[in-house]
C-alpha positions in Angstrom: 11.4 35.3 -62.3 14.9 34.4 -61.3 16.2 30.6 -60.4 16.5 29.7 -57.0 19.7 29.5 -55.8 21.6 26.0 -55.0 21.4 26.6 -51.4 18.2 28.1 -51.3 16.6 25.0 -53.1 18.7 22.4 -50.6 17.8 24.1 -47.7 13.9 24.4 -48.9 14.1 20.3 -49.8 15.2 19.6 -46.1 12.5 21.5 -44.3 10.1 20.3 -46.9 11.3 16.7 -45.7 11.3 17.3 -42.1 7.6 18.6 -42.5 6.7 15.6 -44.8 8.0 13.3 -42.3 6.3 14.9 -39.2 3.3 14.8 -41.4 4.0 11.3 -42.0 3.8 11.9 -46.2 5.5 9.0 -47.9 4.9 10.7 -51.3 5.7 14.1 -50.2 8.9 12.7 -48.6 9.6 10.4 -51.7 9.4 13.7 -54.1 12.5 15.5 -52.0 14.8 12.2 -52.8 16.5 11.1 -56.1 15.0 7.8 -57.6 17.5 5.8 -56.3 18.4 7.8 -53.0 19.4 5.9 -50.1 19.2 6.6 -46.4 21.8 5.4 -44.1 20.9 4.7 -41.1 22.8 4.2 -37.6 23.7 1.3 -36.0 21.4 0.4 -33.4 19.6 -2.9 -31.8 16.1 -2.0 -34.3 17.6 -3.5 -36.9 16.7 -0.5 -39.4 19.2 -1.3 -41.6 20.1 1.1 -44.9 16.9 2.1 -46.6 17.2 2.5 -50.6 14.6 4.0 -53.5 12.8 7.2 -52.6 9.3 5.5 -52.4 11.2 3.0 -49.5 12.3 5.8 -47.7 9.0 7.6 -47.6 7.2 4.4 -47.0 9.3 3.2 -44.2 8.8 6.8 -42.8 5.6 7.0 -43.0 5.4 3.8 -41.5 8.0 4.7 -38.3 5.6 8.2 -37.5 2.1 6.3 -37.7 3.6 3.8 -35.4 5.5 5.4 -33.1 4.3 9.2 -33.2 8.0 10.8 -33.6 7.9 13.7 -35.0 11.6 16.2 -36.0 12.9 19.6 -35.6 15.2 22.0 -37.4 17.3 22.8 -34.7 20.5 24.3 -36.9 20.8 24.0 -41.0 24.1 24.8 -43.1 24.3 24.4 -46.6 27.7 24.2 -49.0 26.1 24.6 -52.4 29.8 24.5 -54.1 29.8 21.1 -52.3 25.9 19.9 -53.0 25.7 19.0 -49.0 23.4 19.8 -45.7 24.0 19.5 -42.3 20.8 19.5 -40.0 20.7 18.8 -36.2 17.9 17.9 -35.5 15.7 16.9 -32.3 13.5 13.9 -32.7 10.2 13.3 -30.1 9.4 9.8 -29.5 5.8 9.7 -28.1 5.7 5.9 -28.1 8.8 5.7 -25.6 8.4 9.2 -24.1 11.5 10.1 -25.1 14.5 12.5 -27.0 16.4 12.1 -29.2 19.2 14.2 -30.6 21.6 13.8 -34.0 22.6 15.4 -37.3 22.0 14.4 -40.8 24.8 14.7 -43.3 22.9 15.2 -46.8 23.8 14.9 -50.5 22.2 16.8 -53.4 22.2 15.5 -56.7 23.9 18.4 -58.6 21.9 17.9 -61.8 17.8 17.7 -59.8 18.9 19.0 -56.4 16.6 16.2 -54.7 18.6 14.3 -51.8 20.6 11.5 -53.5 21.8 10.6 -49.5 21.5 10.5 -46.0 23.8 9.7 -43.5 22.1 9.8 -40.0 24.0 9.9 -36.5 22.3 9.8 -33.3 23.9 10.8 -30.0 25.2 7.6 -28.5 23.9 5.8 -25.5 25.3 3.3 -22.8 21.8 2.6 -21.2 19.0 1.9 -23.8 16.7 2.5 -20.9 17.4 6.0 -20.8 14.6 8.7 -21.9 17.0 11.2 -22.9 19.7 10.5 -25.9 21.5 13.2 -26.3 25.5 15.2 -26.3 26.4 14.6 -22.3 27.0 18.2 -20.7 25.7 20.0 -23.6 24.0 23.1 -22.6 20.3 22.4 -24.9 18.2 24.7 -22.6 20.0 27.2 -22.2 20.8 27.3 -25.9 17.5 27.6 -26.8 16.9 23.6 -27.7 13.5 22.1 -27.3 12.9 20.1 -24.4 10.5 17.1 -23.1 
């Protein structure tokens, strides 16, 4: 049997994560991150803050989905194995606010394990924290095939 490729492997850790996180599965989410991974997290008025250790990142996860029911999609994946980095756009459902939510992580590989080592996350940016939908203004989701409330 032949090794998996580098991108193969990253790409197969991200949806592996996504699934363990919709799942809420802190040790299934734990066992795609490095040791000492750390998950940056946006600025916003939560107070998340940076989350460090991969047992605190699938803690806190697990945590976030019991509480709040979100759940993720895979909307658009590309890997650079030379680089050991994944984007993913994603679509986040928040049933405890009704609401959508649309960004892209930014992830780094450990070249040695190829677990996540980090996570940047950016969210679409909002003026009104009222609003339901958070997402790129005049952006075409429906009709690009996007999920939708």
């Amino acid at each position: 049997m032949s090794k998996q490729a580098p991108a193969d492997r990253m790409e197969q850790v991200v949806r592996t994560y996504i699934q363990a996180c919709n799942e809420a599965d802190a040790a299934a989410i734990a066992a795609c991150f490095s040791a000492d991974a750390i998950h940056y997290m946006p600025v916003n008025d939560r107070g998340l803050g940076s989350w460090r250790g991969a047992a605190t990142i699938g803690a806190r996860f697990e945590a976030l989905v019991k509480a709040s029911g979100r759940r993720w999609t895979i909307d658009q994946l590309l890997t650079d194995a030379d680089r050991h980095a994944t984007v993913l756009e994603w679509t986040s459902f928040n049933r405890e606010r009704d609401r959508l939510l649309r960004g892209v992580d930014w992830f780094d590989f450990d070249p040695e394990t190829l677990r996540i080592a980090a996570v940047r996350s950016f969210v679409a940016t909002v003026s009104n924290p009222e609003a339901t939908r958070v997402e790129q203004q005049d952006f075409d989701y429906a009709g690009r095939g996007y999920p939708t409330l």
